[in-house]
Backbone as numpy.savetxt, mean C-alpha at the origin, in Angstrom:
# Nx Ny Nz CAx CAy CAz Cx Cy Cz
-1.06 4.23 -0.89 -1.71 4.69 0.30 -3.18 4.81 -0.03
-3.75 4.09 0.73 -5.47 3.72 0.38 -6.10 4.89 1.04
-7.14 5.59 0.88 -7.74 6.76 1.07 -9.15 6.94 0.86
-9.78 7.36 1.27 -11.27 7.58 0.76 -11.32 8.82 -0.34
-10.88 9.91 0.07 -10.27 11.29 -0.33 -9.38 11.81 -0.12
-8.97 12.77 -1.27 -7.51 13.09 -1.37 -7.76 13.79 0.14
-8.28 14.86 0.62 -8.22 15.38 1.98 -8.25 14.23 3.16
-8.18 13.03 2.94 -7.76 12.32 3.98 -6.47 11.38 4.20
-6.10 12.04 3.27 -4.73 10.95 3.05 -3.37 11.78 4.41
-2.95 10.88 5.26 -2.71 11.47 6.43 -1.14 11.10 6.09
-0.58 12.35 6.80 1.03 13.01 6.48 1.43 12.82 4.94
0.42 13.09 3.88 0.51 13.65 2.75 2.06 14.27 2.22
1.92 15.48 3.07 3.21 16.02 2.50 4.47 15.45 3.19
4.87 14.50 4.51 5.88 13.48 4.70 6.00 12.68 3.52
5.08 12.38 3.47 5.41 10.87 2.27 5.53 11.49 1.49
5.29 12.83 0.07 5.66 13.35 -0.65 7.22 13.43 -0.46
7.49 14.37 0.99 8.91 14.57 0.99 10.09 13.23 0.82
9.71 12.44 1.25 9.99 11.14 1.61 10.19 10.47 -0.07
9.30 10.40 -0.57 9.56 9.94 -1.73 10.65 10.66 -2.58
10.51 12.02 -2.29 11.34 13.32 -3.16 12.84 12.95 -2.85
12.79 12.31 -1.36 13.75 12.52 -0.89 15.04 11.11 -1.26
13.90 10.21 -1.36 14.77 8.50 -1.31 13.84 7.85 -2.97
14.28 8.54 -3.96 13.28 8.03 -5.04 13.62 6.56 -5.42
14.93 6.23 -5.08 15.39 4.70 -5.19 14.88 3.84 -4.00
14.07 4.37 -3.03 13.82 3.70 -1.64 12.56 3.67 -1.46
12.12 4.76 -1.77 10.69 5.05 -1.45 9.30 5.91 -2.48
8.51 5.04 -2.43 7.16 5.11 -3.17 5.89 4.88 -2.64
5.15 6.58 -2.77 4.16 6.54 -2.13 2.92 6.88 -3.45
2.32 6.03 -3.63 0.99 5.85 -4.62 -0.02 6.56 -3.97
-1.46 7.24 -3.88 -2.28 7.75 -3.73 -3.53 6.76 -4.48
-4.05 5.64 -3.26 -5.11 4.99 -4.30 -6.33 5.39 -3.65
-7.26 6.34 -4.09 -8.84 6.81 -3.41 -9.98 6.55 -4.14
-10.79 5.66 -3.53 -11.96 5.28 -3.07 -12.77 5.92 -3.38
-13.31 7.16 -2.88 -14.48 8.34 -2.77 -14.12 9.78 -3.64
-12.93 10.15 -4.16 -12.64 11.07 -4.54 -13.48 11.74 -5.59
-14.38 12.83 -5.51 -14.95 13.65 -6.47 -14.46 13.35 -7.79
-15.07 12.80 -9.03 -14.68 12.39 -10.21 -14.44 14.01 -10.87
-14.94 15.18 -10.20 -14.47 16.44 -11.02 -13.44 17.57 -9.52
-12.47 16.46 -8.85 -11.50 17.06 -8.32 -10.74 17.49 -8.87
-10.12 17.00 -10.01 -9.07 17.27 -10.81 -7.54 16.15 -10.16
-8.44 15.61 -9.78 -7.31 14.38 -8.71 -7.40 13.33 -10.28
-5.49 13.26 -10.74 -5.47 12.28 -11.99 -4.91 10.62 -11.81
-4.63 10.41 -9.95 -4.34 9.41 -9.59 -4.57 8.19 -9.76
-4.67 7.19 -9.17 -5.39 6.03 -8.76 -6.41 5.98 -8.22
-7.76 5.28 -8.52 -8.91 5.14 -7.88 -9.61 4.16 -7.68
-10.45 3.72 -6.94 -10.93 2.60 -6.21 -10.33 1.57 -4.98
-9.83 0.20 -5.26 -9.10 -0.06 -3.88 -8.12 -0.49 -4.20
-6.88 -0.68 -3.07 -5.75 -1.52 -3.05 -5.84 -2.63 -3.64
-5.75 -3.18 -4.82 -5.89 -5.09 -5.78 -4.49 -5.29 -5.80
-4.96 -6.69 -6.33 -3.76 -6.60 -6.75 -3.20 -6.29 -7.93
-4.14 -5.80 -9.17 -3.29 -5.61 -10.10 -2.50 -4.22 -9.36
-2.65 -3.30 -8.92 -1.99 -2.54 -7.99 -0.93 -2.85 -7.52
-0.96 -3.80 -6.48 0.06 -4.15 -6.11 1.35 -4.31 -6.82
0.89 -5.45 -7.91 1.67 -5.87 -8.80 2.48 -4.76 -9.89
1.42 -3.68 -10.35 2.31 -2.69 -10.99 2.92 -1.97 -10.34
2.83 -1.04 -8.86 3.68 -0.49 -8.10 4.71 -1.05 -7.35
4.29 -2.58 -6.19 5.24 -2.81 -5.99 6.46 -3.71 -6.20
7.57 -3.74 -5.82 8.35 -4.95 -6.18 8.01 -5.98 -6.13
8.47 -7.00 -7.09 8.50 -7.83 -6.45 9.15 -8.94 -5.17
8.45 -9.64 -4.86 8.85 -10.82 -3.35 9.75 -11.06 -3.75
10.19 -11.32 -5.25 11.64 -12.24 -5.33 12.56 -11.05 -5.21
12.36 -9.97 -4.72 13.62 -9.34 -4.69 14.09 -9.60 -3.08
13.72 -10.44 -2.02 13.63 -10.57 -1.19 14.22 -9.23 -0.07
15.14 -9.34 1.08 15.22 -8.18 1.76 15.48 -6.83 1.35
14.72 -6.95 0.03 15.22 -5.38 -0.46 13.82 -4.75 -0.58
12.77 -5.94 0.21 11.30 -5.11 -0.03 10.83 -4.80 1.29
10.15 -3.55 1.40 9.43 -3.50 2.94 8.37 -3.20 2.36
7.43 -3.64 3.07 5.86 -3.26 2.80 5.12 -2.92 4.11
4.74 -1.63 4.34 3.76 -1.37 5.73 2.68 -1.61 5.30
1.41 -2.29 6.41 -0.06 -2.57 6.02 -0.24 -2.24 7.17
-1.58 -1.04 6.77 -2.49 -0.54 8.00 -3.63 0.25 7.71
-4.30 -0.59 8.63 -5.64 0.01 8.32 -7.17 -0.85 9.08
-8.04 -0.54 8.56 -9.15 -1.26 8.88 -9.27 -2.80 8.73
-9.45 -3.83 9.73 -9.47 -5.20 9.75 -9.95 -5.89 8.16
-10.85 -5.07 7.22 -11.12 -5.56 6.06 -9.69 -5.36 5.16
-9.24 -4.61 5.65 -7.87 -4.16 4.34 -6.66 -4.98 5.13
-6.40 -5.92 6.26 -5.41 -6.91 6.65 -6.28 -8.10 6.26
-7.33 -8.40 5.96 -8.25 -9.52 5.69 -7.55 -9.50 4.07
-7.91 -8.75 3.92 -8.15 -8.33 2.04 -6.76 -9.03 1.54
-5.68 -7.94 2.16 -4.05 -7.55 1.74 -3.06 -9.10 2.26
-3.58 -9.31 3.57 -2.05 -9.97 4.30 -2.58 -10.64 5.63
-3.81 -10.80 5.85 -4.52 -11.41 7.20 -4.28 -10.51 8.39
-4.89 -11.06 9.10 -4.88 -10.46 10.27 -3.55 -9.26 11.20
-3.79 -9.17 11.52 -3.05 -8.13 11.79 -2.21 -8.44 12.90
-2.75 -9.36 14.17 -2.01 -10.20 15.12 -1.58 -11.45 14.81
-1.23 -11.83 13.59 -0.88 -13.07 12.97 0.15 -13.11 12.53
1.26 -13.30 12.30 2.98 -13.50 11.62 2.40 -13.86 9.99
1.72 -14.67 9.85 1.92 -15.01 8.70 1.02 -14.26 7.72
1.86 -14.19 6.66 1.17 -13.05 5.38 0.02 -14.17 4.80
-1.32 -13.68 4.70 -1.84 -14.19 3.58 -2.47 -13.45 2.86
-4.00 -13.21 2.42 -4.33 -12.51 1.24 -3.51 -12.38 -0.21
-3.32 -10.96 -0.81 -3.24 -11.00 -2.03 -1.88 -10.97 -1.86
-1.17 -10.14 -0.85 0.29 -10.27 -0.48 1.18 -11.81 -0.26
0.08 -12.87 0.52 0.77 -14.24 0.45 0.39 -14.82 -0.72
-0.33 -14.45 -1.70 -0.97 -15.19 -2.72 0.01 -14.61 -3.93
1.24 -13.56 -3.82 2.41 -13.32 -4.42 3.35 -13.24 -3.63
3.73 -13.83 -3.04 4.68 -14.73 -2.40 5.13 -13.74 -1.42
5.14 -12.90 -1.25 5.65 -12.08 0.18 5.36 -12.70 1.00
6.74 -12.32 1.89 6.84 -12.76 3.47 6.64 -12.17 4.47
6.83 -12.74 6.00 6.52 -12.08 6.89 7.61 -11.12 6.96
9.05 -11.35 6.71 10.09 -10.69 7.23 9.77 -9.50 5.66
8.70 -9.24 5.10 8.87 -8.08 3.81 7.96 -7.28 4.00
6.60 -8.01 5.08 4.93 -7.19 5.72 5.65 -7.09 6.90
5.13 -5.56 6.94 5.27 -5.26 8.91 3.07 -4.74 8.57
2.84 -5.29 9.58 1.68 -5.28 10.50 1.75 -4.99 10.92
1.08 -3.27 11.01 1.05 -2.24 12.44 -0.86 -1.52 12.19
């Protein structure tokens, strides 16, 4: 979950619960951008890459066992998976083989 700051990371404690809740299903990363280097925040920082990608999420060849949500600002569907009114995945997501039926675009 891409963020500027930890205080902007939105339904925080859902996706905490969520993860707590489905740890075989669900994984929510914290990657921020702007975060005070003396927050005490020991997360991930800077942007969604793909070496990111690649160490958190599954991989494509696991086929319908992956979902991936992308949302956000037109630079981060440019960046990640193209456009956002487009079916087809490209960026760093089609450039490791994910599909459309594994990106939902919202």
């Amino acid at each position: 979950y891409g963020s500027r700051e930890s205080s902007d990371i939105l339904g925080e404690d859902m996706l905490k619960q969520w993860a707590k809740d489905q740890p075989e299903k669900f994984k929510s990363i914290d990657v921020l951008s702007n975060e005070p280097e003396n927050s005490g925040y020991n997360g991930e920082r800077g942007f969604i890459d793909k070496e990111k990608i690649q160490k958190y999420l599954p991989p494509a060849s696991l086929g319908n066992d992956v979902i991936i949500f992308v949302c956000g600002p037109p630079i981060m569907y440019k960046l990640l998976c193209g456009p956002r009114d487009e079916k087809e995945v490209t960026g760093i997501l089609g450039e490791l083989g994910y599909t459309s039926e594994q990106v939902f675009k919202f």
